[in-house]
Phi, psi and omega in degrees: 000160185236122184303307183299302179301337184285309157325281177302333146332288200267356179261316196261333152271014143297317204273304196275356166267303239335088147010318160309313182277317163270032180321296202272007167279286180344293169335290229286325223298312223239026193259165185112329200233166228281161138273045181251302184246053147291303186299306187293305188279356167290334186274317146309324183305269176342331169276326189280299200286338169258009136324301174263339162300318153303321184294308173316323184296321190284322194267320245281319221256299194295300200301335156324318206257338194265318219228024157083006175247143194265179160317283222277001176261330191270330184278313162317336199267264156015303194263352130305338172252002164270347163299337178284332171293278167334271204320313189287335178294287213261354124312328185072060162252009199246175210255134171283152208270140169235163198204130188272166223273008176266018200232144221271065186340321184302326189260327184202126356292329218258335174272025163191117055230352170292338171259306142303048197264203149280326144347276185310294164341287184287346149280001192246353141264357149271359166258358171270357128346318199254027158292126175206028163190207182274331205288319145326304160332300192311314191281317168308298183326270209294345155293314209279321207278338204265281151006299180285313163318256160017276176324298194304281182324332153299311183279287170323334162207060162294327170293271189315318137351287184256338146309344161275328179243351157080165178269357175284331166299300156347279187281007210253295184297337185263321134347280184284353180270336141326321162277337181286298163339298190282010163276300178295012171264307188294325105020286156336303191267005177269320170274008169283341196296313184292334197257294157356285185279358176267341168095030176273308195274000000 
């Protein structure tokens, strides 16, 4: 298995999930209800976002192809709205997502389009690309279920958490992921910028 790709799975869909950052949304999404379903959309949220993340990793190239875009047009369109994100990150302008009290947090906001976003998506068909044996597989597979793990574990002990590091921690942690996230979007768009001028796209 290659250590180095697994690593970079999970180091860059941590950053672009980031799992810290969705703490005080979870709170407000799920605050009022019991804790059994708290407990119950965190784990549904997890599901639902490696639900689709998998289907894309897998799928992710035909559906492109039914409908005529190539990668490097989706990984560029993908690394321009996490800039936008990174930016709302790291102004602190962006608006928490809200939800009335029949409707089921788990499936919208939070396991998609906030967990399961685009981001996410267009990076996890772009390590599935550099799949070319089991050993690969392996390392794409298992950044994402590690990645997804995290999300449940951020989410499932979301109080104790943020009683520990508090929201000046929060936002401290949600900072730096802002800034790390718009380096991976410019990046992003640089190798869609590359595969372009390389005749891929």
């Amino acid at each position: 298995m290659s250590w180095v790709l697994l690593t970079e799975v999970f180091v860059t869909l941590f950053v672009i999930m980031d799992p810290v950052g969705t703490i005080p949304i979870f709170l407000s999404l799920t605050g009022g209800r019991s804790a059994h379903m708290a407990r119950r959309a965190a784990w549904q949220a997890v599901a639902v976002s490696f639900g689709v993340i998998t289907a894309f990793a897998f799928f992710g190239q035909q559906i492109l192809a039914y409908l005529h875009i190539s990668l490097p047009a989706l990984q560029c369109a993908g690394g321009l709205l996490l800039l936008l994100v990174a930016l709302e990150l790291l102004t602190g302008k962006e608006e928490g997502p809200t939800a009335s009290a029949d409707t089921n947090v788990a499936l919208v906001p939070l396991g998609t389009p906030l967990l399961a976003g685009p981001g996410a998506i267009v990076a996890t068909m772009v390590f599935s690309k550099k799949v070319d044996g089991f050993g690969e597989f392996a390392a794409v597979g298992l950044g994402v279920i590690l990645v997804h793990v995290a999300l449940w574990l951020a989410m499932r002990f979301s109080l104790p958490i943020l009683r520990l590091i508090r929201e000046g921690g929060v936002l401290l942690v949600t900072r730096i992921a802002g800034l790390l996230l718009s380096a991976i979007a410019v990046q992003m768009v640089a190798d869609a910028v590359r595969a372009f001028i390389a005749g891929e796209g």
